[in-house]
C-alpha positions as CSV (number, residue, x, y, z in Angstrom):
1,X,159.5,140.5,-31.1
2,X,162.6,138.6,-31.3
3,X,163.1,136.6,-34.9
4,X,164.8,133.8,-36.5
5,X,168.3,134.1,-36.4
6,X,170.8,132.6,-39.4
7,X,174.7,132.0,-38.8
8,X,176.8,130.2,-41.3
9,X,180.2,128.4,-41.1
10,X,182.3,129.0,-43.9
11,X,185.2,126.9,-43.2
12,X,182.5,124.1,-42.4
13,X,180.9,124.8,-45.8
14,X,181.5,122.3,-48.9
15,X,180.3,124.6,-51.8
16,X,177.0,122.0,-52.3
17,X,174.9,124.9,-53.0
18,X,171.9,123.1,-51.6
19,X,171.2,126.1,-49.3
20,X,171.4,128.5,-52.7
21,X,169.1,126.5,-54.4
22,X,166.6,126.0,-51.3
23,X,166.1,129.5,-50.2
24,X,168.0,131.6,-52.9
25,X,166.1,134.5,-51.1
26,X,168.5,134.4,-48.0
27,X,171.6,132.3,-49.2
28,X,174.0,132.8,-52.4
29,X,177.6,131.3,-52.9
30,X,181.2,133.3,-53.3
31,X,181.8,133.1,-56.8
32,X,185.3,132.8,-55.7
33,X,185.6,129.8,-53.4
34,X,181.6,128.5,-53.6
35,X,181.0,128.7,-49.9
36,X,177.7,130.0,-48.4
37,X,177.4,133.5,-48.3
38,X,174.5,134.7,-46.1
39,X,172.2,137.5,-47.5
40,X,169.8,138.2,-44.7
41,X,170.9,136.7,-40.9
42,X,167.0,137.4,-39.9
43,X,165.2,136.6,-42.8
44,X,161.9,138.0,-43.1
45,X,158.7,135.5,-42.5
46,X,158.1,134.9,-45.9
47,X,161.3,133.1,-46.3
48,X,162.0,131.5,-43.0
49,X,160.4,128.3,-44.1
50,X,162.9,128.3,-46.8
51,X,165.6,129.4,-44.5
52,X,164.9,126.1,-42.1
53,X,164.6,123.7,-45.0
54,X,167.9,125.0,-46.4
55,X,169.8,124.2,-43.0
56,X,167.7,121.1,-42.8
57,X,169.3,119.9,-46.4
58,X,172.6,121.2,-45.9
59,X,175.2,118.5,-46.2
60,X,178.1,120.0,-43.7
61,X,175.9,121.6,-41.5
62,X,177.0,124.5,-41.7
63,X,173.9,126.8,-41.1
64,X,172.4,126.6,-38.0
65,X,169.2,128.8,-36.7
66,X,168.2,130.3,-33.4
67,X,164.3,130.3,-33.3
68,X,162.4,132.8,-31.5
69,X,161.8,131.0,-27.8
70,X,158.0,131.0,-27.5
71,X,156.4,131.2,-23.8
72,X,154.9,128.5,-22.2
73,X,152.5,130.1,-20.0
């Protein structure tokens, strides 16, 4: 079973906090620079709705998710 994947890009990163704040479960800042720091690149199902909104509100973009691909058949 293949699950949601996180990446984050650091130098892309403003320090909002927005993801922090949105899913605290899966994203913290550096207390030395306030850029993302990821906690968990395949977060479990109870946060991924959390995980998606947090890349969804993030000013930069600097999150970005690969979703599971789901058949067609």
């Amino acid at each position: 079973m293949t699950t949601t994947r996180l990446r984050v890009d650091r130098e892309r990163c403003i320090g909002a906090g927005m993801c922090a704040l949105t899913a605290p479960e899966v994203f913290d800042q550096d207390p030395d620079d306030g850029r993302v720091l990821l906690l968990h690149t395949e977060p479990p199902a109870t946060h991924r709705t959390a995980a998606r909104m947090a890349a969804g509100v993030c000013p930069s973009r600097a999150i970005s998710l690969q979703e599971p691909e789901t058949s067609g058949s």
